[in-house]
VMD Tcl script that draws the C-alpha trace (Angstrom):
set ca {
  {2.05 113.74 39.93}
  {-1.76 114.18 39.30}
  {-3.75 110.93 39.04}
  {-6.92 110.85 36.20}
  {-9.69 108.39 37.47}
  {-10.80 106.56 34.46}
  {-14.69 105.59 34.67}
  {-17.25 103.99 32.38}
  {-20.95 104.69 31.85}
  {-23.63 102.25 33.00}
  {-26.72 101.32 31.36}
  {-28.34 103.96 33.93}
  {-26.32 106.52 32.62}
  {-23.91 106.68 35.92}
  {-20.48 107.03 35.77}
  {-18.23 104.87 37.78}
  {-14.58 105.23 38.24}
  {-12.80 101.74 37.73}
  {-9.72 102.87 37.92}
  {-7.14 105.63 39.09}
  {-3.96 106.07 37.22}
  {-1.01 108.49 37.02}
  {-1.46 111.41 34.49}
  {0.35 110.31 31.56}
  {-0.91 109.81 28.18}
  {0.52 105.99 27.90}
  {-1.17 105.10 31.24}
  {-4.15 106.86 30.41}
  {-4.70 105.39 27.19}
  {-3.98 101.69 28.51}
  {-6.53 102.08 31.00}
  {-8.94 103.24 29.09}
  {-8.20 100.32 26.36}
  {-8.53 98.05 28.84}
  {-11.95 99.32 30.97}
  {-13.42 99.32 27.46}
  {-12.20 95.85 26.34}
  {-13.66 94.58 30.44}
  {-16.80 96.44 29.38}
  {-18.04 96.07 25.62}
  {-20.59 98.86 24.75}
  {-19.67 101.08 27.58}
  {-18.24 104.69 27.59}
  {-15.32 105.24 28.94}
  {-13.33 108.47 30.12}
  {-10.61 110.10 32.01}
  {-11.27 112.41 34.52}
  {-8.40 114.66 36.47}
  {-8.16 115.75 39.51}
  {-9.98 119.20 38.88}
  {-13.35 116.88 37.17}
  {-12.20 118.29 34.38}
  {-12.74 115.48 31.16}
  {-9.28 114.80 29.94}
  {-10.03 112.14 27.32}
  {-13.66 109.75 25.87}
  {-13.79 106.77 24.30}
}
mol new
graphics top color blue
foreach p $ca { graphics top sphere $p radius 0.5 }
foreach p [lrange $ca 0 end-1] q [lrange $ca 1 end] { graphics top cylinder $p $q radius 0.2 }
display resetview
């Protein structure tokens, strides 16, 4: 199974991975959900294995 690293934007403008989760939509979203709740204001996304942007928030 791929894993997606999820990752949220800093004031900078740099993204840092938080995170690194299974690819499956459930886990994916939760993650995300929860990097954003830890991190009011920030952008958050799901990268694959491949850097390829598999979801934003």
């Amino acid at each position: 199974m791929d894993q997606v690293q999820i990752q949220r934007q800093r004031n900078s403008g740099e993204w840092v991975t938080v995170m690194v989760v299974q690819n499956l939509a459930p886990n994916i979203t939760n993650a995300m959900k929860a990097t954003a709740r830890s991190n009011p204001g920030s952008r958050v996304r799901a990268i694959d294995g491949n850097g390829r942007v598999v979801d934003i928030l």
